[in-house]
C-alpha positions in Angstrom: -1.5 -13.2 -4.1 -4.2 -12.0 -6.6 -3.3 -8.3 -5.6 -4.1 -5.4 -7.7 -1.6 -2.3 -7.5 -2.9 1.2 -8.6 -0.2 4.3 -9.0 -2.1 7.3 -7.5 0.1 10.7 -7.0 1.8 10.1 -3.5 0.3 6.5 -2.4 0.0 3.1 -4.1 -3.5 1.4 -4.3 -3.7 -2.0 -3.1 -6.9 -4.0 -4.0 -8.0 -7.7 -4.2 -10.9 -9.1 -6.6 -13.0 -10.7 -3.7 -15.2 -9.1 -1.3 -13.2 -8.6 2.3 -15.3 -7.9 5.5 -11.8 -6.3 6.4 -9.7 -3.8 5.0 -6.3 -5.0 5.7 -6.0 -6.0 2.3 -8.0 -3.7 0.4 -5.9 -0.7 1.1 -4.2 2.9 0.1 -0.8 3.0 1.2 0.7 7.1 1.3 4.6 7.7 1.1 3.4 11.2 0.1 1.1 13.1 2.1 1.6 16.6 0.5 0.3 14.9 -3.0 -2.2 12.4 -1.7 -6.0 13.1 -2.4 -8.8 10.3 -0.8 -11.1 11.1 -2.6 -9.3 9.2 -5.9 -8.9 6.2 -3.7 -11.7 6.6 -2.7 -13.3 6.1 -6.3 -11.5 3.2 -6.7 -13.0 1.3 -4.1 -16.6 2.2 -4.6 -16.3 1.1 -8.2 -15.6 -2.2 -6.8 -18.0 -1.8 -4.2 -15.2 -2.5 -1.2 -14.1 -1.3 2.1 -11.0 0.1 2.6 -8.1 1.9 4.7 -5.9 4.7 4.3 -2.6 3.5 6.0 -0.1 6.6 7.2 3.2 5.9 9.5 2.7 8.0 12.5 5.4 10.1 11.8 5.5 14.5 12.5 5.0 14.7 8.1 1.7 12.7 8.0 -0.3 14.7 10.5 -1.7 17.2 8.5 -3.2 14.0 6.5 -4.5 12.4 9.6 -6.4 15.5 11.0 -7.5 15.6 7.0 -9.0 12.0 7.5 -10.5 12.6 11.0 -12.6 15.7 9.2 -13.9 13.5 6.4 -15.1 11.4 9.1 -12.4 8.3 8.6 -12.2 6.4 12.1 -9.2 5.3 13.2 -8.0 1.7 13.5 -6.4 0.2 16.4 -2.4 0.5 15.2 -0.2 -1.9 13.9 4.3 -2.2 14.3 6.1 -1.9 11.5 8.7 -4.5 12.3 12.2 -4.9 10.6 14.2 -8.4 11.7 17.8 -7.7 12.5 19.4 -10.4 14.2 18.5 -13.8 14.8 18.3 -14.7 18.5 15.6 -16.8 21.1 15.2 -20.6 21.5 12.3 -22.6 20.0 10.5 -25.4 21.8 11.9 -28.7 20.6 9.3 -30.7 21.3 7.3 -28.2 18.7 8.0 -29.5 14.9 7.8 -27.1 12.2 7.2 -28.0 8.4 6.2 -26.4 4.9 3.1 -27.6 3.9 1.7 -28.4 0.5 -1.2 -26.6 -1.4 -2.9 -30.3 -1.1 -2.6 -30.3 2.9 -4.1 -26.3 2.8 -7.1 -27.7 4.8 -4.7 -28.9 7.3 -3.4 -25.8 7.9 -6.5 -23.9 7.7 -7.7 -26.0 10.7 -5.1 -25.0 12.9 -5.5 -21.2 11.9 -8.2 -19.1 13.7 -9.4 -18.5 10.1 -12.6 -20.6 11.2 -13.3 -17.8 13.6 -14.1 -14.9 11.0 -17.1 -13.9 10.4 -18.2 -15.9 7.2 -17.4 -13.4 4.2 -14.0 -12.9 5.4 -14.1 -16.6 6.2 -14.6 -17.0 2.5 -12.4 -14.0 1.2 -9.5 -15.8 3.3 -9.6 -19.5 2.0 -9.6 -17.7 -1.3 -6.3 -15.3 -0.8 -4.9 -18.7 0.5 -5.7 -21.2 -2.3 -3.9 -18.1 -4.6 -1.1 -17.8 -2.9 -0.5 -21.6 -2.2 -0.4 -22.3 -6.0 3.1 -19.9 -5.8 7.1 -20.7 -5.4 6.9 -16.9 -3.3 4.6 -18.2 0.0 5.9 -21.1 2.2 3.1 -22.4 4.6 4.5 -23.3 7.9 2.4 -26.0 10.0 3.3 -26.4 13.9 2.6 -30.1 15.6 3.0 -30.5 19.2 2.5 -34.0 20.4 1.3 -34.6 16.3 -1.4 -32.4 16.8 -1.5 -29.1 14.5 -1.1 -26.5 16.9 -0.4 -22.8 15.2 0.7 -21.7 11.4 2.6 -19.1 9.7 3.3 -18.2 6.2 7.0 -16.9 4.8 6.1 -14.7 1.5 10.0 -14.0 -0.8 9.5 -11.4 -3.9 12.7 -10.2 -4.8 15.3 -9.2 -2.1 12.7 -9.0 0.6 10.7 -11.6 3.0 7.7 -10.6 5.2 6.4 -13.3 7.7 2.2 -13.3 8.1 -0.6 -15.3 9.5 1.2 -16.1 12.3 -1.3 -17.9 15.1 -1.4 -20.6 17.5 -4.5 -22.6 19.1 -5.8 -20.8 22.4 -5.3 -23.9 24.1 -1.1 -24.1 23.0 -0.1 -20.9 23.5 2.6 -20.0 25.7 4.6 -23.2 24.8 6.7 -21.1 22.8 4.7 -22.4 19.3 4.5 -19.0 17.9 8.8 -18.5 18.8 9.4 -22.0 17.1 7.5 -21.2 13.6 8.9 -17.8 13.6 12.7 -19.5 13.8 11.6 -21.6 10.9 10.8 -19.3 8.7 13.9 -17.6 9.1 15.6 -20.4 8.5 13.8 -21.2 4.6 14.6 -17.5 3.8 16.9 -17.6 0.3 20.6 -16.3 1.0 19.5 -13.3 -1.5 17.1 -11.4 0.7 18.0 -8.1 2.2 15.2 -7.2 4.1 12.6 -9.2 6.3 9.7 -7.6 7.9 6.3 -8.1 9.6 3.4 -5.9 11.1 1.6 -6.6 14.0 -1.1 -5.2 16.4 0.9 -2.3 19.0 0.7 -3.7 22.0 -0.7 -7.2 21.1 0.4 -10.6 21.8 3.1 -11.2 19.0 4.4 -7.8 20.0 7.3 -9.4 22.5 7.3 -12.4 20.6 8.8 -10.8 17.6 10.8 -8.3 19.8 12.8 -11.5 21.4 13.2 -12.9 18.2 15.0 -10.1 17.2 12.7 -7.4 15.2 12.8 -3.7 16.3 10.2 -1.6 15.5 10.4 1.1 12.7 7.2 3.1 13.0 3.7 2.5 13.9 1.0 1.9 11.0 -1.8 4.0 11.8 -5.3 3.0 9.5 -8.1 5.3 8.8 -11.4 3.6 7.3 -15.2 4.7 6.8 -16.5 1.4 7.5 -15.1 0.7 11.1 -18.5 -1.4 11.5 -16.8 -4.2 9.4 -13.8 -4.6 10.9 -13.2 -8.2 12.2 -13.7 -8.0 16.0 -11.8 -4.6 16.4 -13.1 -2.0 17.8 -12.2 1.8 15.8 -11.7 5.0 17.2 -14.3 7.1 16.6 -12.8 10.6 14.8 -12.9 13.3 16.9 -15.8 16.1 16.8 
């Protein structure tokens, strides 16, 4: 999806060639804190003139790294759950219909995102990651209709052995009739007989937290984010680091 991956020693470098008010893209993912240095991600991204974060699991082995962060004056981002799918289980709304969408219906779905409440440049950074990725066999756009109106959307992304479900969001004014449940069923259902693995992050403690729990995702480990710009965050308020 037009994504940019940089070796560094002990994280891989995630970056995407438009402007993002947010840095859940434009990221440096660490699998080893005892090698990684921010200050060579940090490079990166200021070539490029972008924000970014510095995702650690909150595991015992990262901490040193996070108290590292904190000192260089990284805030801390509200924290996202790792979740791994294990079994399929929960009941859909039948009334709610669930189909893949085309790249030529993409306004469709965009209208029934809350893509339209961004602020404009990630408004404009988003329709841009979308037109990419519709133009590939790997993403499946899921559209929801209740009643034949478009109600939520969800997108199913296959590379290899592995699936991860994103975007997932339903109009304000459908939720709790079970939309959310019902897309989530169907894109377990397009996954290819080959994949291993299927996983998903969302906000600790948010919304699609039970969803995805009664669905049949456990949680591996928290996400924890560290950025220097917590002033462009979409609507989320950071934690300030500790002085």
């Amino acid at each position: 999806m037009g994504c940019i991956r940089i070796r560094l020693p002990g994280a891989f470098v995630h970056v995407y060639d438009v402007g993002r008010s947010s840095t859940f893209y434009n990221c440096v993912l660490v699998h080893d804190p005892a090698l990684f240095h921010a200050d060579e991600a940090q490079r990166i991204f200021e070539e490029r003139k972008l924000p970014f974060s510095v995702k650690i699991p909150d595991l015992k082995s990262f901490a040193d790294l996070a108290e590292a962060l904190r000192a260089d004056e990284y805030s801390l981002l509200p924290p996202w759950n790792l979740m791994m799918h294990e079994k399929v289980i929960g009941e859909g709304n039948p009334d709610v219909v669930v189909k893949s969408v085309a790249s030529s219906q993409m306004s469709e779905w965009i209208t029934a995102s809350n893509i339209n409440e961004l602020p404009q440049i990630s408004r404009v950074a988003r329709r841009k990651m979308l037109e990419e990725a519709s133009q590939t066999s790997k993403a499946k756009f899921l559209l929801a209709r209740l009643e034949e109106k478009p109600v939520g959307v969800g997108m199913l992304f296959m590379e290899g052995h592995v699936a991860s479900i994103h975007m997932m969001s339903t109009l304000p004014e459908f939720r709790r009739r079970h939309v959310a449940t019902t897309l989530v069923l169907q894109a377990l259902t397009l996954r290819n007989g080959d994949i291993d693995l299927t996983w998903l992050r969302t906000r600790k403690g948010g919304m699609g937290e039970k969803v995805y729990t009664n669905l049949g995702f456990s949680s591996i480990t928290n996400i924890l984010s560290y950025t220097t710009t917590p002033e462009l965050e979409d609507g989320i308020k950071a934690k300030k680091p500790s002085t």
